[in-house]
Each structure stands twice: as structure tokens, then as C-alpha cells.
C-alpha positions in Angstrom: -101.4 87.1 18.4 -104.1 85.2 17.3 -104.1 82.9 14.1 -107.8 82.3 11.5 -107.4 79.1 10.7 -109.8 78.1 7.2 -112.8 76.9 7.9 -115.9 76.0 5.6 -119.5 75.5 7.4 -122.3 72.8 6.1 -125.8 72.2 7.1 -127.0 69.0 6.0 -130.8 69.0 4.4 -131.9 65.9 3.3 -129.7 64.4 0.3 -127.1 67.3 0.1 -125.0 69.4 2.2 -125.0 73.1 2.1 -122.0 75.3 1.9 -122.6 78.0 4.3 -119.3 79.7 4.9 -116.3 79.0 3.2 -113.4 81.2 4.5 -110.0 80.7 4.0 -108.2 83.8 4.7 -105.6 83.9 2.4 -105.9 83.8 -1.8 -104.3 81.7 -4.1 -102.9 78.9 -1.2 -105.3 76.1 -2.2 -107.1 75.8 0.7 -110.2 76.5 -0.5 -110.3 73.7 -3.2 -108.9 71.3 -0.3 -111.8 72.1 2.2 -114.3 71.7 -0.7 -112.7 68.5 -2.2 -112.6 67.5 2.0 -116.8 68.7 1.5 -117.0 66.4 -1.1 -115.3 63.3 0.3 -117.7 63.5 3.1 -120.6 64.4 1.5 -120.2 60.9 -0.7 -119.6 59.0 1.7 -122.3 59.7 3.5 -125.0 59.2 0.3 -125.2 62.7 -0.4 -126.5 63.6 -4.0 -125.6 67.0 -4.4 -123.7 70.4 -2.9 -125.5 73.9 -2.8 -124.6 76.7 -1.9 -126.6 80.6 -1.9 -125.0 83.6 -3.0 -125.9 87.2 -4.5 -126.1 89.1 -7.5 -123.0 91.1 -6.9 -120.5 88.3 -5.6 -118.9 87.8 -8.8 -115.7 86.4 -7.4 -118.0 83.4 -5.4 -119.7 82.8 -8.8 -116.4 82.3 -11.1 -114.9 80.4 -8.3 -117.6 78.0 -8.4 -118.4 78.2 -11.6 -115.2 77.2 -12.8 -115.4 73.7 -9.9 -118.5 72.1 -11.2 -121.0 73.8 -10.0 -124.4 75.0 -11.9 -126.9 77.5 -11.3 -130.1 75.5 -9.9 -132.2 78.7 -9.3 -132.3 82.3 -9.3 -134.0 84.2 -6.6 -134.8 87.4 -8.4 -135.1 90.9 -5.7 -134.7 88.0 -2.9 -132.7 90.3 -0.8 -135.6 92.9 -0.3 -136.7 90.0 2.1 -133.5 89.5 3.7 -133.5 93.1 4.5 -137.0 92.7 6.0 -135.2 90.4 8.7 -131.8 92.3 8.6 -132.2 96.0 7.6 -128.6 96.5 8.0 -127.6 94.7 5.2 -126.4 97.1 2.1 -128.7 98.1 -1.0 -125.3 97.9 -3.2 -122.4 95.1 -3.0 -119.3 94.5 -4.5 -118.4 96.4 -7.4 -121.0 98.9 -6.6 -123.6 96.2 -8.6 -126.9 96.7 -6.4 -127.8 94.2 -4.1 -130.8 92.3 -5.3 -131.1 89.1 -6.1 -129.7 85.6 -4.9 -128.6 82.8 -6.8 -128.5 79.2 -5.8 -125.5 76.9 -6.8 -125.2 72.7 -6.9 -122.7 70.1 -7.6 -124.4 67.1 -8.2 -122.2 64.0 -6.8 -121.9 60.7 -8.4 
């Protein structure tokens, strides 16, 4: 039996850190506001001035969660993910909720 233990992946890019993955594999046990608050920690202690993170028109789950922990919209990609498909054709023309896949949205959390 093998156990998925929660993980969240950065990149760092100048003055912030990027939120690449953030997985926790169960709802609703707090981890996921521990390994961003653990995101955070780092990321001001190392001079960081902001968090961002990428996500798309139909993840409306990633975009209350966010939402609702500081974060803003900092820009909108609009039909962004005709170019992703360019590089990955696999990738579906409708997401969650049945809400065609189109555009992506950047997130930040500027730090103090």
C-alpha cells in the first residue's frame, strides 16, 4: 500500500515564488492552508515580494480557494490555452463543469 503525502511545488523567478502544484489529497484537513502558510514563511524570509500562481478559466474551485486567501487577479490570458494545446494537443477543449477550456488566469499575493 502506498501512501500520497501533500506536496505543493515552487519555482522561484526573481522576487516571487510560483505555486506550481499544490496537492493535498484529501479536502477539508487543512493542509492545504498549512503548505501555503509554510510557502509564505519561506518566501519572506527569503525577500520574496509576491506569490503567483497560473490557472484556467474553468477551475473555479482553485479560484475561490485563492480568492478567498489573499490573492488577486494580476492578469488574464484571454484563449491562452489554444497555445498550450499547440505544445500539448492532448489537453481537453472543455474543463470542469463542462465550461470550455480557454483562457488562463494569473494569481499574486503580494508579501509584506
Amino acid at each position: 500500500m502506498s501512501m500520497r503525502l501533500p506536496a505543493l511545488t515552487y519555482a522561484i523567478e526573481h522576487w516571487a515564488r510560483e505555486i506550481v502544484t499544490i496537492d493535498a489529497h484529501k479536502e477539508g484537513c487543512g493542509t492545504d492552508p498549512a503548505l501555503l502558510d509554510a510557502l509564505k514563511s519561506l518566501a519572506m524570509q527569503r525577500a520574496c515580494t509576491r506569490i503567483t500562481l497560473f490557472t484556467t478559466n474553468d477551475n473555479i474551485r482553485a479560484q475561490r480557494y485563492f480568492k478567498n486567501r489573499g490573492f488577486r487577479i494580476a492578469a488574464f490570458y484571454p484563449d491562452a490555452m489554444d497555445a498550450v494545446r499547440q505544445i500539448k494537443p492532448d489537453v481537453p477543449v472543455t474543463g470542469d463543469y463542462g465550461i470550455p477550456l480557454r483562457d488562463i488566469i494569473q494569481f499574486e499575493l503580494p508579501l509584506p
